[in-house]
C-alpha positions as CSV (number, residue, x, y, z in Angstrom):
1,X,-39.0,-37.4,-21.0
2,X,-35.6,-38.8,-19.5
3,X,-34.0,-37.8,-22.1
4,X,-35.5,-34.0,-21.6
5,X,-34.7,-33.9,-18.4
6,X,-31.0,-34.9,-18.6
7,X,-30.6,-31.6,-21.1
8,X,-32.5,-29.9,-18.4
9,X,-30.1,-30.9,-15.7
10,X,-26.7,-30.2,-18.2
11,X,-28.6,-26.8,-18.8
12,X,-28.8,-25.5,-15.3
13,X,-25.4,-27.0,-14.5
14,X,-24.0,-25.3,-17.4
15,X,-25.7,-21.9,-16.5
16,X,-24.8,-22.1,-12.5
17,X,-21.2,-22.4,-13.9
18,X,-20.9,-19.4,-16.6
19,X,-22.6,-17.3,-13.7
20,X,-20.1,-19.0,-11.2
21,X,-17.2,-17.5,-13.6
22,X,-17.0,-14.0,-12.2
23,X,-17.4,-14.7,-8.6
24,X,-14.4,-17.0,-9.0
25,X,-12.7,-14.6,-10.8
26,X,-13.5,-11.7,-8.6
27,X,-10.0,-11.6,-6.5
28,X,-7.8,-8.8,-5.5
29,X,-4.7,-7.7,-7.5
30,X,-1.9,-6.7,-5.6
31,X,1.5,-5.9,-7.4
32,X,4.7,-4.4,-5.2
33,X,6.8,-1.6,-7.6
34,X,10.5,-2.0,-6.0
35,X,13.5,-1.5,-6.8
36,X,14.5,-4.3,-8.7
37,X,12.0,-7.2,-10.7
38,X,11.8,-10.2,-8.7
39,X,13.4,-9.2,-5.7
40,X,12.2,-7.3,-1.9
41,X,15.1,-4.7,-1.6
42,X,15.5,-2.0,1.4
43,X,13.4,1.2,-0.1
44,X,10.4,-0.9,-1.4
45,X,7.0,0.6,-0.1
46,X,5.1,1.2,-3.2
47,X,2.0,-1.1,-4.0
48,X,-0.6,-1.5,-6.4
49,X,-3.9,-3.0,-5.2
50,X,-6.1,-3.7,-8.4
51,X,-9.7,-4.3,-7.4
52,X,-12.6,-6.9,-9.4
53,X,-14.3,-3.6,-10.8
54,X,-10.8,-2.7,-12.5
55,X,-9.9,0.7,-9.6
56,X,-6.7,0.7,-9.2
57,X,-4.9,1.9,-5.7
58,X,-0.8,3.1,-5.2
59,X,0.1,2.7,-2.0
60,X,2.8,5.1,-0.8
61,X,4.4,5.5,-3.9
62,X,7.7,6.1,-2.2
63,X,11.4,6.4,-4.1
64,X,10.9,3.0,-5.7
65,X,8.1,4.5,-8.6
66,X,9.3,6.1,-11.4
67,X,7.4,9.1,-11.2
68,X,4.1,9.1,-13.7
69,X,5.9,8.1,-16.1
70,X,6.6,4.7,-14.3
71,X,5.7,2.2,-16.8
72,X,4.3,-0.4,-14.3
73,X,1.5,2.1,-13.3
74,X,-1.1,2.2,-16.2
75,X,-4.3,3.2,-14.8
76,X,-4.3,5.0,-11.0
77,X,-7.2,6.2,-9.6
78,X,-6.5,6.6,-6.1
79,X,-3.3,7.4,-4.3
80,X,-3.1,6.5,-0.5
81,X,-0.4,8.5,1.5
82,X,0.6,6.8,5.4
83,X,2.9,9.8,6.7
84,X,4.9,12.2,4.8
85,X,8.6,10.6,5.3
86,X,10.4,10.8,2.0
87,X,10.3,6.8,2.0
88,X,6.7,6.8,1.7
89,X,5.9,10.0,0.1
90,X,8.5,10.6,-2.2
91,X,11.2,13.5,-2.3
92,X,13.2,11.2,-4.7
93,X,12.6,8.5,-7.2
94,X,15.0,6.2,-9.2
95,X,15.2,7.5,-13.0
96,X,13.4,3.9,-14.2
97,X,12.7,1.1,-13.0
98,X,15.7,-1.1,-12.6
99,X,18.0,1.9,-12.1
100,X,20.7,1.2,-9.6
101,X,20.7,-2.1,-7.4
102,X,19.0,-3.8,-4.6
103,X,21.6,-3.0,-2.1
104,X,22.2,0.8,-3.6
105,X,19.0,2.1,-5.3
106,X,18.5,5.1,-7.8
107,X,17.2,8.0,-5.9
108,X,18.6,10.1,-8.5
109,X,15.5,12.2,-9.6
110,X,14.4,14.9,-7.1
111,X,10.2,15.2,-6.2
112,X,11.1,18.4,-4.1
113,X,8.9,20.3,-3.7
114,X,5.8,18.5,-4.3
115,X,6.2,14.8,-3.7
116,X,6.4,11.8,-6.0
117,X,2.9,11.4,-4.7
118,X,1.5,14.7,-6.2
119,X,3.3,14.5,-9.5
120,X,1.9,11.0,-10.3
121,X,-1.9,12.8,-8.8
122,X,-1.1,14.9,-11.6
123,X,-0.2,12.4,-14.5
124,X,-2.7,10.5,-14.0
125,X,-5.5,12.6,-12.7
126,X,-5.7,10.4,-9.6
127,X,-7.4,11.5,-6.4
128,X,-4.9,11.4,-3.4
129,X,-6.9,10.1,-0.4
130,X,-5.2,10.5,2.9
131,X,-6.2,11.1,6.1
132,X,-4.9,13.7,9.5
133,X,-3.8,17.0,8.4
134,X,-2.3,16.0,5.1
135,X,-5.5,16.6,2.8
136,X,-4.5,20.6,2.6
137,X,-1.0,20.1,2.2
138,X,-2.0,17.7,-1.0
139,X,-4.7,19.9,-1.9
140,X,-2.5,22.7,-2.3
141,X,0.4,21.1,-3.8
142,X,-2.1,20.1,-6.6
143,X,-3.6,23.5,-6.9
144,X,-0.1,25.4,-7.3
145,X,0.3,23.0,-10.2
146,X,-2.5,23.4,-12.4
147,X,-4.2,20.0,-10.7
148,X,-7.3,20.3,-9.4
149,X,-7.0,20.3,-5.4
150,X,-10.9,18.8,-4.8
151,X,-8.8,15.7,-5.6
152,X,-7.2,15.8,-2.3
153,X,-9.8,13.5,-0.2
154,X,-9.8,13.4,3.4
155,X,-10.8,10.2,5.1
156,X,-10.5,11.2,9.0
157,X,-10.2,8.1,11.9
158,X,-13.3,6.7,12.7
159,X,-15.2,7.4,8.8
160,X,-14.3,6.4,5.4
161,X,-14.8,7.2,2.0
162,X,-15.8,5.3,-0.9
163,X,-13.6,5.9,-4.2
164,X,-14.3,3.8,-7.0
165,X,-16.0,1.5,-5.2
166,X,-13.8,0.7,-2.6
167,X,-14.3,1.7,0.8
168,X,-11.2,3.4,2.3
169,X,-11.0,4.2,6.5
170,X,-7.5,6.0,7.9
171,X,-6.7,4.2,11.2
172,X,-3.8,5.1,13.9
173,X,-0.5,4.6,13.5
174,X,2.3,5.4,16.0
175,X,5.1,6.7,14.2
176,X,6.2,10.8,13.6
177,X,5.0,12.3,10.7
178,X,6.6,15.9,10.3
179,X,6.5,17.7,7.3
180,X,10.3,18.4,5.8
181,X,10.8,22.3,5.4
182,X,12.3,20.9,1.6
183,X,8.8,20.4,0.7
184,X,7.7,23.7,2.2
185,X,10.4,25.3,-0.3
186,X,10.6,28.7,-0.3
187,X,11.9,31.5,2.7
188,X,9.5,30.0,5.4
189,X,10.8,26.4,3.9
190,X,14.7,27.9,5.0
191,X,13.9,29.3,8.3
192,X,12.1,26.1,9.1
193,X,14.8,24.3,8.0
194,X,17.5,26.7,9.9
195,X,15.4,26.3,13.5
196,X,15.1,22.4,12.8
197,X,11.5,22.2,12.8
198,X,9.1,20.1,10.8
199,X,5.7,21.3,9.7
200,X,2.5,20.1,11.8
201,X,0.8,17.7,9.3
202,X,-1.2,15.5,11.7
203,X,-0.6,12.0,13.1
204,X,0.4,8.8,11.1
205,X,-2.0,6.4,9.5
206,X,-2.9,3.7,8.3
207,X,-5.7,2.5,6.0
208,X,-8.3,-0.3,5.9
209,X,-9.6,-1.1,2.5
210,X,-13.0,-2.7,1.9
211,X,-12.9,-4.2,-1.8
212,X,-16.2,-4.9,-4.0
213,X,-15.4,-8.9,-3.8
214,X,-15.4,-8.0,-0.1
215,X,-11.7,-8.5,0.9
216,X,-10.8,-6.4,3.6
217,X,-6.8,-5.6,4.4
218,X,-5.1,-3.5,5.9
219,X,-1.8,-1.6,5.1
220,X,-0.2,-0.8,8.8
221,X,2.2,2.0,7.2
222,X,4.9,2.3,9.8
223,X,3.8,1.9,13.2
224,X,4.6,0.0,16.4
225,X,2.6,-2.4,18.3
226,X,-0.9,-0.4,19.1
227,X,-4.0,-1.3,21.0
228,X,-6.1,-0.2,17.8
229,X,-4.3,-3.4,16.1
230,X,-6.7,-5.7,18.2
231,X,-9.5,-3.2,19.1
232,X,-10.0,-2.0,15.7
233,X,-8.5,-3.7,12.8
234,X,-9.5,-7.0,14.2
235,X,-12.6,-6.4,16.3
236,X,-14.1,-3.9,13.9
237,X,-13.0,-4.0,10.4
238,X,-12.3,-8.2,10.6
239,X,-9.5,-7.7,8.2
240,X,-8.5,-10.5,6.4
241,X,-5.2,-9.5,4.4
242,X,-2.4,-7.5,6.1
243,X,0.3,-5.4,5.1
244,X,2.7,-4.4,7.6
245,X,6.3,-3.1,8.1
246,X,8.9,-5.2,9.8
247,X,11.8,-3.0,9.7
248,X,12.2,-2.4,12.9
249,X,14.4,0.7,14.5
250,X,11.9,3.3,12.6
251,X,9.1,1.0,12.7
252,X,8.0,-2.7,14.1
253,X,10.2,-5.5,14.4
254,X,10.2,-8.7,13.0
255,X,9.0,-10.3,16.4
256,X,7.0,-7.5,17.0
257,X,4.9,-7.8,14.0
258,X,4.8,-11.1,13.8
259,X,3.2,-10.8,17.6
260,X,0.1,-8.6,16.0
261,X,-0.3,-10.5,13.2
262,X,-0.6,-13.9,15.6
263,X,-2.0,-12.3,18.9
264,X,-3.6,-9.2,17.4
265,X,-4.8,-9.0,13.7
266,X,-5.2,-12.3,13.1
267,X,-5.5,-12.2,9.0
268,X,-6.1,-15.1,6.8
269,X,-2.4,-13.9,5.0
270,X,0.2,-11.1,5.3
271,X,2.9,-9.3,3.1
272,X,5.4,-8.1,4.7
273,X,6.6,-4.3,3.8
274,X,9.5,-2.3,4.7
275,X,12.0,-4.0,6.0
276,X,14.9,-2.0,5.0
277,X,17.4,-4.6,3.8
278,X,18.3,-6.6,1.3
279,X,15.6,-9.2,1.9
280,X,15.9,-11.3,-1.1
281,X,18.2,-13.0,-3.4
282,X,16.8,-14.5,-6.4
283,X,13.3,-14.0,-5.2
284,X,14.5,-16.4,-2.3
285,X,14.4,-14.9,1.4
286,X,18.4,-14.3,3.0
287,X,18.8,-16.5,5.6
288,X,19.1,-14.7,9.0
289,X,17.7,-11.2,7.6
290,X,14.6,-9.7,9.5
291,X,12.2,-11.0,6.8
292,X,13.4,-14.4,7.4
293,X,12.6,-14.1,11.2
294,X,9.3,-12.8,10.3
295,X,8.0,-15.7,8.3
296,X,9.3,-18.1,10.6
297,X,7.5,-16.1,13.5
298,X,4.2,-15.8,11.5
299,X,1.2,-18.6,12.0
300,X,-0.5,-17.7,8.8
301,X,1.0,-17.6,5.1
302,X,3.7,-15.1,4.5
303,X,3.9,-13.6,0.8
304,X,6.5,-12.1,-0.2
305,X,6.1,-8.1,-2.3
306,X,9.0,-9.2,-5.0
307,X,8.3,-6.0,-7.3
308,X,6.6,-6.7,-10.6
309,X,5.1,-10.3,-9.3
310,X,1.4,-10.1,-8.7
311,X,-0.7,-11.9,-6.4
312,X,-4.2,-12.4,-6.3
313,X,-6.7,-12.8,-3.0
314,X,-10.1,-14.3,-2.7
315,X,-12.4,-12.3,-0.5
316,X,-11.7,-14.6,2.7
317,X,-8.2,-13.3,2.5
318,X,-6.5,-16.7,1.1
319,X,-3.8,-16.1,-2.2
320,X,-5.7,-17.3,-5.3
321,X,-3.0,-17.0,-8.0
322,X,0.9,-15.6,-8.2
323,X,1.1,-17.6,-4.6
């Protein structure tokens, strides 16, 4: 009878761990597509966030994606857009990965007039989710190329969507977000460009993302210091994994960001983003750059987005592998 219940015991204990397996495996992917392998260089936005259930999310694709071609994509199911800048959008994008160097990127392939964005949409049949008045813009670029433009998703402040199971919500950002007359194109596209106006496609954003493991982070896009920070993203969504932009000049500082991550957010980890420099040699932060002043300023574990190195997070926020 001993005996029995010993092989009783191992038999339960060996069944809590198989079923254990996938909770422990079931962590966030997030992979940075820069410039240059290995390193954090000035025009770096681009991110992949893989979830458990295998949907995978580029966040603004940017200059540093290789249109849909980009052999780092594989699978996209979801695009998410902040603001329509160039940086973050695409109207350029290096010829391959690796093209140029850290300190003087490729920008050598023109997106004009659709966006990096929209061509990768359209390579890889991906839905573009974004919030504002960017869904028609999207949903039109799409259509005037054969794409299909119900794939242009809006997810409107204060709402969300749920796209392969994972929950998406816009939130503010405060930062401009005109629309270049160069992706207008056309003779409306000249005049607009001749009177120096931008077309009206809404406010800035930024996105909160609820995975199925139950991670929730959120990706600031560019944006100064703002109430919402606290109100919001800390007191409503409880995010535990941040991206934000440090750049500062176009978007927060250094000390700035490193204020809402301490004072405001207050995630279990952060990446930063955008912090147009050269930010890395060897993998290693420069001494006395912005990023250096940020993750000496932070109070909770700084990781940085060296493009092509993945890290993983649990669903409390904490790094779980590529740390």
């Amino acid at each position: 009878m001993k005996m029995k219940s010993v092989f009783s015991t191992l038999a339960i204990g060996c069944a809590i761990v198989l079923f254990a397996q996938p909770a422990l495996a079931a962590n966030v992917k997030v992979t940075p597509l820069g410039g240059q392998d290995g390193e954090f260089c000035p025009q770096d936005r681009a991110m992949v966030f893989e979830d458990p259930n295998g949907t995978r999310i580029l966040y603004d694709p940017g200059r540093t994606v290789a249109g849909a071609n980009d052999p780092r994509l594989g699978k996209i199911d979801v695009i998410l857009v902040t603001h329509m800048h160039g940086d973050h959008v695409g109207n350029a994008h290096n010829k391959a990965p690796n093209s140029g160097t850290c300190e003087s990127p490729d920008v050598s392939v023109s997106d004009l007039p659709n966006t990096n964005a929209v061509n990768i949409a359209l390579g890889k049949n991906a839905k573009i989710v974004t919030g504002s008045e960017m869904p028609p813009f999207f949903a039109n670029k799409l259509k005037a190329n054969g794409g299909d433009p119900k794939n242009s998703i809006l997810a409107r402040f204060g709402g969300s969507v749920a796209v392969g199971g994972v929950t998406i919500a816009t939130v503010p950002a405060s930062h401009s977000n005109g629309l270049d007359p160069d992706f207008v194109g056309g003779e409306l596209g000249k005049n607009m460009k001749d009177a120096g106006i931008a077309g009206y496609v809404g406010e800035a954003t930024g996105y909160v993302l609820k995975f199925s493991n139950g991670l929730v982070a959120y990706l600031s896009g560019d944006t100064g210091m703002i109430a919402e920070q606290d109100e919001v993203v800390h007191g409503h969504y409880m995010a535990k994994l941040v991206v934000i932009n440090i750049g500062d000049t176009f978007t927060t500082g250094p000390t700035e960001a490193a204020y809402v991550i301490n004072e405001m957010v207050k995630p279990v980890s952060v990446i930063p983003s955008h912090a147009n420099e050269v930010a890395t040699k060897g993998g290693k932060v420069v001494p006395g750059s912005k990023t250096d002043a940020f993750v000496r300023a932070a109070k909770v574990p700084v990781y940085l987005p060296l493009s092509g190195k993945t890290i993983e997070f649990d669903s409390g926020g904490k790094c779980a592998a590529g740390c």
